[in-house]
C-alpha positions in Angstrom: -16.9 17.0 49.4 -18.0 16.6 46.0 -15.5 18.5 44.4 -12.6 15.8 46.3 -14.6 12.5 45.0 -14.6 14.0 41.7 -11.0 15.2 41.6 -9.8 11.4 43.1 -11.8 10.0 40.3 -10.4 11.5 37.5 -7.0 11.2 38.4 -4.7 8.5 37.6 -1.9 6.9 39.0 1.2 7.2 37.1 1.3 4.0 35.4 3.3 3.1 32.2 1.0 2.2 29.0 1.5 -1.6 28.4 -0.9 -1.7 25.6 0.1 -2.6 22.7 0.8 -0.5 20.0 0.1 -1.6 16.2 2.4 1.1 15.1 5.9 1.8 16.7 7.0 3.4 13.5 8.8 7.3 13.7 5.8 9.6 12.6 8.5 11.5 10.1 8.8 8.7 7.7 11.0 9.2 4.8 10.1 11.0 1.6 10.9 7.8 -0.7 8.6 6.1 1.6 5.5 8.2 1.1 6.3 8.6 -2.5 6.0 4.5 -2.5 2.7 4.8 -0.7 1.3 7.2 -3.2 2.6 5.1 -6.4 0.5 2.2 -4.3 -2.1 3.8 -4.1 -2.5 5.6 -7.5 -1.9 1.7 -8.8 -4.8 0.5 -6.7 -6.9 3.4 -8.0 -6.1 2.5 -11.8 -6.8 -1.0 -10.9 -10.5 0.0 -9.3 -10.9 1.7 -12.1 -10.7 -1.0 -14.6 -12.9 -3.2 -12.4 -15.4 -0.5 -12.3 -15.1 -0.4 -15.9 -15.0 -4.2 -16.7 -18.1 -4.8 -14.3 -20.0 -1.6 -15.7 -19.8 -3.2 -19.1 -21.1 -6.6 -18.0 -24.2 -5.1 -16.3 -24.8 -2.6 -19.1 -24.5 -5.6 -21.2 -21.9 -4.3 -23.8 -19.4 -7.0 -23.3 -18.7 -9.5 -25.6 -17.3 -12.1 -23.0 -19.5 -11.3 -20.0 -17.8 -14.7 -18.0 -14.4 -13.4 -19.4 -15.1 -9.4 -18.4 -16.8 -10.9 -14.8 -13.4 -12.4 -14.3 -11.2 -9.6 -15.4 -13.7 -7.2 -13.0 -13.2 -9.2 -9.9 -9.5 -10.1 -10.5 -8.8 -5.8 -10.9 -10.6 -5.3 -8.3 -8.9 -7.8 -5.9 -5.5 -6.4 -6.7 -6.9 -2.9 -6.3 -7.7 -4.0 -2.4 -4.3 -5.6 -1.9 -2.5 -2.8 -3.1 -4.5 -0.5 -0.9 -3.7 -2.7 2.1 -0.2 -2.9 1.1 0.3 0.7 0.4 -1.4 1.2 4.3 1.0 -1.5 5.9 3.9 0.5 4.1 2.7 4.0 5.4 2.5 1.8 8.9 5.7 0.7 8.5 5.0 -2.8 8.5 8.1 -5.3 6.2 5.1 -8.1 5.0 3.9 -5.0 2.8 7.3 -4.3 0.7 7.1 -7.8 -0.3 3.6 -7.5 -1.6 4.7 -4.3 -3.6 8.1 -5.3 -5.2 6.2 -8.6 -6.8 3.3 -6.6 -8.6 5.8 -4.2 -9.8 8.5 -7.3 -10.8 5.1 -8.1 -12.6 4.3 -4.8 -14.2 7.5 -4.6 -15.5 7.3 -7.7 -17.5 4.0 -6.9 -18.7 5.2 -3.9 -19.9 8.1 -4.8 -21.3 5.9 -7.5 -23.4 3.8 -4.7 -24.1 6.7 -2.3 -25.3 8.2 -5.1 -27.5 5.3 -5.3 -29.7 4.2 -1.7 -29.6 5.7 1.4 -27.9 2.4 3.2 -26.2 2.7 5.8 -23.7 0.8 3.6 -21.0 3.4 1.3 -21.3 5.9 3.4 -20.7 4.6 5.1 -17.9 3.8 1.6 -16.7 7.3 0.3 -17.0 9.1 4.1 -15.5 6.0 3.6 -12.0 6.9 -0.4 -11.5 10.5 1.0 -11.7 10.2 4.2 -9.1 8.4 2.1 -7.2 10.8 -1.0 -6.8 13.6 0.8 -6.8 12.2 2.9 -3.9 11.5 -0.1 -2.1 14.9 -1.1 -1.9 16.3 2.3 -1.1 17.7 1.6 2.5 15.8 4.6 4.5 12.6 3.0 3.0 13.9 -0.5 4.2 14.6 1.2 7.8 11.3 2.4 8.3 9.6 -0.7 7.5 12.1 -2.7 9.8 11.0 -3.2 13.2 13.2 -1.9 15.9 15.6 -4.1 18.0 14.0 -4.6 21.4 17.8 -3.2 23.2 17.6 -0.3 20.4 17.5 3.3 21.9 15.5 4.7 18.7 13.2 2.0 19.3 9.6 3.8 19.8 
């Protein structure tokens, strides 16, 4: 008798899942997508990185500017957490998250280019050729797919 209760409890009547999903994005995503995510990613690490460094040298109390290095610390940081979240919405396959991308690299690249025009330095460079892979990549159209959201009468749709 025991054995029928607990059977009847644990079985489920075949009911379709109406939750919602945050994710109806194809698990295979597209190789230009995840090299996108990992440029993102590796930007938002470099960006941590200064803050740690800026905010280190305020507390250790070798900066010459503390306000100006405060600043600089929280601002690096800050972009380092919006890239991470954009780099995640991408991987997602969310379209709010390209946007975010492709204007911090139209930013990089003029950095850089003001950077290259008074002195050519390897960081610029590599600077310049990332902001490049990376917007270019954002435009390529499998990319642009994958972070479109399906058309409710679309037999792909997930």
């Amino acid at each position: 008798m025991k054995s029928q209760v607990a059977a009847s409890e644990t079985e489920k009547p075949d009911v379709p899942d109406t939750s919602p999903r945050l994710s109806r994005v194809n698990p295979r995503r597209p190789a230009p997508l995840v090299a996108v995510c990992a440029l993102a990613v590796l930007e938002a690490a470099a960006f941590a990185g200064l803050g740690v460094a800026w905010l280190t040298d305020v507390v250790s109390g070798r900066a010459q500017l503390p306000g100006a290095s405060t600043f600089l610390a929280v601002f690096a940081l800050g972009v380092a957490a919006l890239l991470a979240l954009a780099a995640r919405g991408l991987w997602r396959g969310r379209r709010w998250a390209r946007s975010l991308v492709m204007v911090w690299q139209v930013l990089l690249v003029v950095l850089s280019v003001g950077w290259l025009s008074s002195q050519v330095s390897v960081w610029a460079v590599v600077v310049l050729l990332v902001a490049l892979v990376v917007g270019v990549g954002l435009l390529l159209p499998s990319v642009v797919a994958a972070t479109v959201p399906a058309e409710p009468g679309d037999p792909t749709a997930g």
